[in-house]
Backbone bond lengths (Angstrom), bond angles and torsions (degrees), N, CA, C in turn:
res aa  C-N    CA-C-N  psi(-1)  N-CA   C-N-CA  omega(-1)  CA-C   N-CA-C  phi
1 X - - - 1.442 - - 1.526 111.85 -
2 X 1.157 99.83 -18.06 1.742 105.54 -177.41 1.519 108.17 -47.32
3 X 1.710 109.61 -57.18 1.763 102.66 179.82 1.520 113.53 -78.36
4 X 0.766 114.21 33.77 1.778 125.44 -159.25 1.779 87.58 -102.97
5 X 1.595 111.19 126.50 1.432 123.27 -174.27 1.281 92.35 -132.86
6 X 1.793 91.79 125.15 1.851 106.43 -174.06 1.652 96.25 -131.25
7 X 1.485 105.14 143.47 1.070 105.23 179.20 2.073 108.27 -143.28
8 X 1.487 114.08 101.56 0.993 89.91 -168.86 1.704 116.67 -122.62
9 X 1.373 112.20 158.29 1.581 92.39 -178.16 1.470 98.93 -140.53
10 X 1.593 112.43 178.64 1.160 132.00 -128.34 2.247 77.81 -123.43
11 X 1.271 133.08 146.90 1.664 122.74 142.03 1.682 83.77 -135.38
12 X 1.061 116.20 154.82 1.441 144.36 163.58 1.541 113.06 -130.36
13 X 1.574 118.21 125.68 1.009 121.77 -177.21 1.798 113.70 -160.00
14 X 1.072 117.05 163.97 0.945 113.38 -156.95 2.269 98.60 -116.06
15 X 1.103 130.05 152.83 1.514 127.79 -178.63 1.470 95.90 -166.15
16 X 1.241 95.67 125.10 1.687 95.80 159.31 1.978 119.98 63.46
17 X 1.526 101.39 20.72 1.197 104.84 166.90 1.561 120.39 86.04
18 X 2.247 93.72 -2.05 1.377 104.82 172.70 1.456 111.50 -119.36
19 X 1.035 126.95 146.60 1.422 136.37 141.55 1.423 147.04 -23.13
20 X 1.069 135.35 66.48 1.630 116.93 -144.41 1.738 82.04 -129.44
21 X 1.675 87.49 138.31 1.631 105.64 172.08 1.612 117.89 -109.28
22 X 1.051 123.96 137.81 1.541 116.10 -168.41 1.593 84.39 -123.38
23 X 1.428 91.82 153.84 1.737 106.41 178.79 1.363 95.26 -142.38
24 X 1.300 121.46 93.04 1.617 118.32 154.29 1.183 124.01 -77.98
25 X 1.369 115.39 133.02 1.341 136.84 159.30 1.303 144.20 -94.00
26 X 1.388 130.01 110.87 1.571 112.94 -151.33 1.763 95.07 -124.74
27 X 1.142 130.01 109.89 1.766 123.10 -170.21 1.915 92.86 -135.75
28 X 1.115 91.37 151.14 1.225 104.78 166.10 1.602 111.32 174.19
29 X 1.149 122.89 -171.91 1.327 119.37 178.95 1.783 110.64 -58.05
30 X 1.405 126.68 169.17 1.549 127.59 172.32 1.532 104.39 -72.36
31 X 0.574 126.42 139.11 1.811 138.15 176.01 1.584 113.47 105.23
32 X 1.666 124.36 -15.30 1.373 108.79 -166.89 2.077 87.01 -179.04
33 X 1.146 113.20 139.26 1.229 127.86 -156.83 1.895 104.59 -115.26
34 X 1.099 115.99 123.54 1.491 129.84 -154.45 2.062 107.83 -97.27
35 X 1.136 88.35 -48.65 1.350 81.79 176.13 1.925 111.59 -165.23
36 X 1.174 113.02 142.29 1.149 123.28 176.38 1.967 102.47 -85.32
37 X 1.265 88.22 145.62 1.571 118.96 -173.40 1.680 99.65 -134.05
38 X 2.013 90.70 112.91 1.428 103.80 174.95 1.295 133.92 -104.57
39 X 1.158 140.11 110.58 1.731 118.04 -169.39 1.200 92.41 -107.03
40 X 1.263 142.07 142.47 1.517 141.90 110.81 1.770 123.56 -78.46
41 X 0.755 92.85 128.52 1.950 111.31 169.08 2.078 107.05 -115.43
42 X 1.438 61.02 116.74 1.771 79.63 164.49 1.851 116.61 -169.65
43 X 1.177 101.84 159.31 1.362 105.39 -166.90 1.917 119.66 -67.14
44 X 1.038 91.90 -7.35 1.579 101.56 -178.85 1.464 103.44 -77.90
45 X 1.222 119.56 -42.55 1.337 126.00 -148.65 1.947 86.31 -91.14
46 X 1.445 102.40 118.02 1.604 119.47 -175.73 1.544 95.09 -110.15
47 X 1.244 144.31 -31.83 1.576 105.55 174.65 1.862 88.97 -141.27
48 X 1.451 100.78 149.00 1.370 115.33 177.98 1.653 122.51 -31.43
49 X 1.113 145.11 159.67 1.283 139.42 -177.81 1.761 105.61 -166.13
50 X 1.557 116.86 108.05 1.228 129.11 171.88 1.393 129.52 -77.52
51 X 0.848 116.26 84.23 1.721 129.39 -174.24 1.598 105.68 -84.67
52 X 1.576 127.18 117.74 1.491 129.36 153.50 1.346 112.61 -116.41
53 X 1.553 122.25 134.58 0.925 114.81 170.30 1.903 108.68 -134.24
54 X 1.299 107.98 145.78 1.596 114.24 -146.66 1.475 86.27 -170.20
55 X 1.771 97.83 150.84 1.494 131.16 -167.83 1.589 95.47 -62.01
56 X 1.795 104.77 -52.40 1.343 115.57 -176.85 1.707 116.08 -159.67
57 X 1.452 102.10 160.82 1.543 95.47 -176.99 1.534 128.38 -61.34
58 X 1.413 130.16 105.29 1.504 101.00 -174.44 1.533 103.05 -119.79
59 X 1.163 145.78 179.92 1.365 167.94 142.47 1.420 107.42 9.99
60 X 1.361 120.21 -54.44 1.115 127.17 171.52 1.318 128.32 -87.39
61 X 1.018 109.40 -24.03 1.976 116.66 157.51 1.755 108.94 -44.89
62 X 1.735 98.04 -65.37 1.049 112.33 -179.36 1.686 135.49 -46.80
63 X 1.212 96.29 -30.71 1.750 126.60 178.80 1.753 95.53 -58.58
64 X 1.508 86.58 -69.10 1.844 103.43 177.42 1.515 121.51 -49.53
65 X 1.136 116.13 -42.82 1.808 119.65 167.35 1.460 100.28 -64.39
66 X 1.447 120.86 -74.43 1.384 116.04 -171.42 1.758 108.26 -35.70
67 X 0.782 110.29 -54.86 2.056 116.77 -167.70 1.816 99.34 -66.29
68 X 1.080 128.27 -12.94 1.152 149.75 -166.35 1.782 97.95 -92.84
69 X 1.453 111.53 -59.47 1.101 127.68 -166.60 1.613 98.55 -65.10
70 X 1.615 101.66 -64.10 1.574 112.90 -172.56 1.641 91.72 -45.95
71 X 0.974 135.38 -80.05 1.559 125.80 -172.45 1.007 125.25 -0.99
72 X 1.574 114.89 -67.38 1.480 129.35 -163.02 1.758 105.46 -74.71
73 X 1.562 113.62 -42.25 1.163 101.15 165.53 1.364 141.76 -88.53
74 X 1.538 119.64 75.35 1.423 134.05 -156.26 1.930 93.37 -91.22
75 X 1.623 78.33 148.55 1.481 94.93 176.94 1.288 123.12 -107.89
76 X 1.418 122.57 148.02 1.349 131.15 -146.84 1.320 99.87 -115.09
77 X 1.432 125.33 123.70 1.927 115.18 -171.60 1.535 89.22 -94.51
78 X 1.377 145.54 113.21 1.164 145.55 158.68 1.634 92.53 -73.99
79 X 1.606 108.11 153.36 1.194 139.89 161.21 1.210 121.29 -110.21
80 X 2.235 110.01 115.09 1.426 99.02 -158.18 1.674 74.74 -132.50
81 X 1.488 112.60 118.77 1.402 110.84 -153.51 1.755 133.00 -0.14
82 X 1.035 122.39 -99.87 1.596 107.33 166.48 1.427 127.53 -61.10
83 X 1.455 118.59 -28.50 1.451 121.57 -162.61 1.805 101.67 -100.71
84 X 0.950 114.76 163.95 1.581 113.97 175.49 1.427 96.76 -132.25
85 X 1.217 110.11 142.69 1.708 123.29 171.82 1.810 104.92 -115.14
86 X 1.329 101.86 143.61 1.667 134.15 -179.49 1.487 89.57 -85.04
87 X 1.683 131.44 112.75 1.069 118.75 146.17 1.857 112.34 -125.34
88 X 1.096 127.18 136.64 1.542 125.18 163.66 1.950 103.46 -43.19
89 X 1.615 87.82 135.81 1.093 96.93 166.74 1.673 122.02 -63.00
90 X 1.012 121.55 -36.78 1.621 129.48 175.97 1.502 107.11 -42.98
91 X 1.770 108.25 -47.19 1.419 104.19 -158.98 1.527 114.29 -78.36
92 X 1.394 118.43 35.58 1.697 113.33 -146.31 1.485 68.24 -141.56
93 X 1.741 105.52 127.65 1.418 136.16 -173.91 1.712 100.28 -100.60
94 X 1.423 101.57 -70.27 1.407 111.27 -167.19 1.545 105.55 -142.26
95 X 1.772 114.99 149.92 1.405 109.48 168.25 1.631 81.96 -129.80
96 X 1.710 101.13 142.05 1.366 104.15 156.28 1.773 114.62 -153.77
97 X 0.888 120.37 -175.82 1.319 136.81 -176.20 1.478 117.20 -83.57
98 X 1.077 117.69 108.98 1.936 117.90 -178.30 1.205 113.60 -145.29
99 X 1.508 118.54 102.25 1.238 143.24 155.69 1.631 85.37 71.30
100 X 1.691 122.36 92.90 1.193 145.80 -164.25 2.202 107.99 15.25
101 X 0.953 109.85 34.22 1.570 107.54 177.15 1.455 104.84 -144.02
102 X 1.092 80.88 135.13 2.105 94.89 165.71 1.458 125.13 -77.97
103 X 1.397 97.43 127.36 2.069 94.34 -179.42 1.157 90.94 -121.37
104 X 1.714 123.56 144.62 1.721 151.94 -177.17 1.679 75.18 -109.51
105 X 1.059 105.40 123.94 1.505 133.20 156.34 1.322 106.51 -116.51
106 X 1.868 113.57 127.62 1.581 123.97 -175.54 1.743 100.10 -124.39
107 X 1.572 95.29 -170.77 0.891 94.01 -157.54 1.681 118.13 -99.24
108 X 1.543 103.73 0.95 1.446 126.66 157.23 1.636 125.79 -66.41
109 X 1.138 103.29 -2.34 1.332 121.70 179.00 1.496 114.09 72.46
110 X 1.245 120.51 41.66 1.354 125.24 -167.01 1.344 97.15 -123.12
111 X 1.490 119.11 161.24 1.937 122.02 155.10 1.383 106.09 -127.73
112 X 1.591 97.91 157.30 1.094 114.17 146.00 1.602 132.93 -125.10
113 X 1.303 115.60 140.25 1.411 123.61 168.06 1.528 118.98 -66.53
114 X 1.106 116.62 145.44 1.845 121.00 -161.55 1.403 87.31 -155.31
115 X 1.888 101.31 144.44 0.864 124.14 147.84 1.956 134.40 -79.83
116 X 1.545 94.60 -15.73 1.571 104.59 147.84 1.305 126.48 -27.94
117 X 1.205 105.65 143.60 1.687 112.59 161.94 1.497 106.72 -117.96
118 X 1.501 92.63 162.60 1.531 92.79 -162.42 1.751 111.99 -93.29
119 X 1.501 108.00 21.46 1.322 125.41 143.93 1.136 137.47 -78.64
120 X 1.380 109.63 -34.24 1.616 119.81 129.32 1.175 161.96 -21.23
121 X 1.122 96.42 -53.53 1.488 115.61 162.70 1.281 112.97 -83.08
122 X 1.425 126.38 -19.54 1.731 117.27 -164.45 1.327 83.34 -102.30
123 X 1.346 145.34 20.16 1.571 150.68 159.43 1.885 93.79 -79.46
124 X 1.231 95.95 -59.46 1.840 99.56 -143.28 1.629 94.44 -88.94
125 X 1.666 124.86 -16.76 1.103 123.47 -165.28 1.441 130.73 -94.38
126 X 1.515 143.75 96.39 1.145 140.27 -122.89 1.858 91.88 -101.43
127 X 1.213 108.93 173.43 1.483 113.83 179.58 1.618 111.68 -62.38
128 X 1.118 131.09 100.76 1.650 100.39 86.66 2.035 87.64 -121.97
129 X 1.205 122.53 35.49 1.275 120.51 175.83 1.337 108.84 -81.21
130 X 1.314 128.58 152.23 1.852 141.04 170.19 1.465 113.64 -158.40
131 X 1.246 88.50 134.04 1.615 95.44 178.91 1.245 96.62 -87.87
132 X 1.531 119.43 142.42 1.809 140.79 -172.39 1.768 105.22 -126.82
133 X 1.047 107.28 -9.68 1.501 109.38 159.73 1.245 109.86 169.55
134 X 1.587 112.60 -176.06 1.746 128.61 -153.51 1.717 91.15 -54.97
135 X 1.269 122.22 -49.97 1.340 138.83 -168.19 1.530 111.05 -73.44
136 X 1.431 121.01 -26.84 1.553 100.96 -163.82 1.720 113.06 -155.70
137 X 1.660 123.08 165.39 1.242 106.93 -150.60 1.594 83.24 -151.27
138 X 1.723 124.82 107.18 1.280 108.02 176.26 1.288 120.70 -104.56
139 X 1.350 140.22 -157.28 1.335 145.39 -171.48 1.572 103.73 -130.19
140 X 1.297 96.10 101.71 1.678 99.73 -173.92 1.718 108.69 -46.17
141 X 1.359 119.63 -26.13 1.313 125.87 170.36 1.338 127.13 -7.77
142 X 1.725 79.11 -64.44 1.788 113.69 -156.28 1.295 109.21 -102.04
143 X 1.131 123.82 5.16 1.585 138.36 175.16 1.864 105.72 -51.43
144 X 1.172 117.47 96.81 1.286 102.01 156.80 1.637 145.30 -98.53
145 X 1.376 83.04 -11.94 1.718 86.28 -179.87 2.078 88.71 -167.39
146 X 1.643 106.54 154.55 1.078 116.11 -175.49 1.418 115.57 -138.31
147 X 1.074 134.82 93.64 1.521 123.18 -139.33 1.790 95.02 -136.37
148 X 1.444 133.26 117.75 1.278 150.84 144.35 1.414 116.16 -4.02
149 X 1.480 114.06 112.79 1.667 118.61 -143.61 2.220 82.11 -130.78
150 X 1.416 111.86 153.16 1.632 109.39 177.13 1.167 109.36 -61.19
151 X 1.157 117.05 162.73 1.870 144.41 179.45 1.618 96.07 32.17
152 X 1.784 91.04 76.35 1.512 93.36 165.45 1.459 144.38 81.62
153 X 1.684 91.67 -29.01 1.825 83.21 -177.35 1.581 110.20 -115.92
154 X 1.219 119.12 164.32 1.469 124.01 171.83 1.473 126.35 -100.43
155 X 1.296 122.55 153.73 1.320 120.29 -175.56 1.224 111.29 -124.59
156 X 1.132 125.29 149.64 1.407 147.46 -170.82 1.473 126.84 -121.20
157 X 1.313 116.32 121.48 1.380 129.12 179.59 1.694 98.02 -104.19
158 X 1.210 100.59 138.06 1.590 129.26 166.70 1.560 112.88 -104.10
159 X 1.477 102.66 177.95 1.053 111.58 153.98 1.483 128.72 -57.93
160 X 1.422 119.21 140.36 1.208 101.06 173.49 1.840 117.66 102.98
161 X 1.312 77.40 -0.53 1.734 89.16 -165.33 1.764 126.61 74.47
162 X 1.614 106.68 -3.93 1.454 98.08 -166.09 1.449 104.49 -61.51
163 X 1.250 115.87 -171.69 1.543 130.44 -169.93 1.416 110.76 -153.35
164 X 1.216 137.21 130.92 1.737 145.17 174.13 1.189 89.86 -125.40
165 X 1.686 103.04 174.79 1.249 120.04 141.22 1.555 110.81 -121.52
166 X 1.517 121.70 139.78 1.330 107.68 154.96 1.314 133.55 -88.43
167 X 0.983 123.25 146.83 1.739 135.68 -165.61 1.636 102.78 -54.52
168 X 1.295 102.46 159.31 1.586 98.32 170.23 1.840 100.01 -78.98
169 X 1.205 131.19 -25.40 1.320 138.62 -145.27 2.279 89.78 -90.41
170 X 1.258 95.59 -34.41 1.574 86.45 176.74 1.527 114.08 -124.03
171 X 1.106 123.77 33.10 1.495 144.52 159.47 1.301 108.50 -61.59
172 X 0.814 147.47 -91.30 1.601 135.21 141.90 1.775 120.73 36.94
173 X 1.478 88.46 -93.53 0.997 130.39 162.35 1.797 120.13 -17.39
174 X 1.633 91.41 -70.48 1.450 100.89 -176.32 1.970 119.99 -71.58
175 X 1.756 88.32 -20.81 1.206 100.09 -176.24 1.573 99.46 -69.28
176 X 0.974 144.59 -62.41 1.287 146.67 -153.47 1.379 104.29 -81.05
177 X 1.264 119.40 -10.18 1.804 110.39 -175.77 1.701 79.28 -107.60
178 X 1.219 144.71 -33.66 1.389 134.08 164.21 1.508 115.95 -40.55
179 X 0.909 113.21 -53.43 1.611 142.95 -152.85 2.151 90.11 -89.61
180 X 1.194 81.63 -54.36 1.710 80.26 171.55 1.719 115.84 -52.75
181 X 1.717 122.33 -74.42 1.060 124.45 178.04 1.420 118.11 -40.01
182 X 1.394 120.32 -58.40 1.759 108.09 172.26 0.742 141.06 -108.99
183 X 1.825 96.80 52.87 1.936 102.03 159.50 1.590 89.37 -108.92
C-alpha cells in the first residue's frame, strides 16, 4: 500500500428535497490512477447496490465481484451442543422455538438443534431475516405465501412447506420489512 495513491473527496448536494453525500475515491498506483470508487449515501437507498461499469471484464473486475459475492454469502457458526456447524446464511429458512430448544430449518430440508437463542441470532443475522414472533425469525427469502390467520395474526408458508404464524404484536412489523425487501 505504500505506493498506493488515494485521492478522495467529499460533493454534498442537495436533489429532490434530499440530501445526498457522494464520496469519491480515486487510488491506484503513483504515476496513473486505476479506478474510481463511488459511494453515494442517501436515505432512499434501503439496501446496498454494487454497480461496475468498465470497457471490459478483466482480472481485476473479477477479483472485485468475487469479494463482493463472498460478502453476501456469510456463514453462520450454529451451536449444536459441543460441536458447531458452518452453515451459509442464505440456506437458513426459519429459526424457531420448540419445546424450550431452537431448530435452524434450511433449505435442504434438514434441521438443526442449537443451543442458540433466538436473540442470538437476530445479533449475527443480517436482513432479509425478521422476527414474526416471541418464538420465531424467518427469511423473507423463502416467504411463499402469507395468508390471514383468526384473532388477528397471519401465517406464513415458506419454502419447503414450513408453516408459522406471525403474532398480532409483529404483524406490522413483518409487513413493512416484507414490503420493504421487494420493492
Amino acid at each position: 500500500m505504500a505506493n498506493m495513491h488515494f485521492i478522495v473527496s467529499e460533493l454534498l448536494y442537495t436533489k429532490n428535497n434530499v440530501t445526498h453525500r457522494d464520496y469519491i475515491t480515486k487510488y491506484g498506483k503513483k504515476g496513473g490512477l486505476h479506478m474510481d470508487v463511488k459511494v453515494l449515501l442517501a436515505p432512499e437507498y434501503t439496501k446496498p447496490i454494487a454497480e461496475i461499469k468498465a470497457q471490459e471484464l478483466t482480472p481485476r473486475i473479477e477479483k472485485v465481484v468475487a469479494m463482493l459475492e463472498q460478502e453476501q454469502q456469510k456463514k453462520i457458526m450454529i451451536l449444536k451442543g459441543k460441536e458447531i456447524a458452518l452453515i451459509e446464511e442464505q440456506e437458513i429458512l426459519l429459526i424457531r422455538t420448540e419445546v424450550r430448544k431452537v431448530c435452524v430449518y434450511l433449505t435442504d430440508g434438514t434441521w438443526h438443534e442449537t443451543n442458540m437463542t433466538l436473540a442470538q441470532f437476530e445479533e449475527i443475522l443480517s436482513e432479509p431475516f425478521v422476527r414474526i414472533s416471541k418464538s420465531a425469525i424467518v427469511n423473507l427469502e423463502a416467504v411463499q405465501s402469507v395468508k390471514a390467520a383468526f384473532s388477528g395474526m397471519l401465517h406464513v408458508t415458506l419454502k419447503n412447506d414450513l408453516d408459522e404464524s406471525i403474532s398480532r404484536n409483529y404483524r406490522k412489523y413483518f409487513k413493512e420489512k416484507l414490503k420493504e425487501w421487494y420493492s
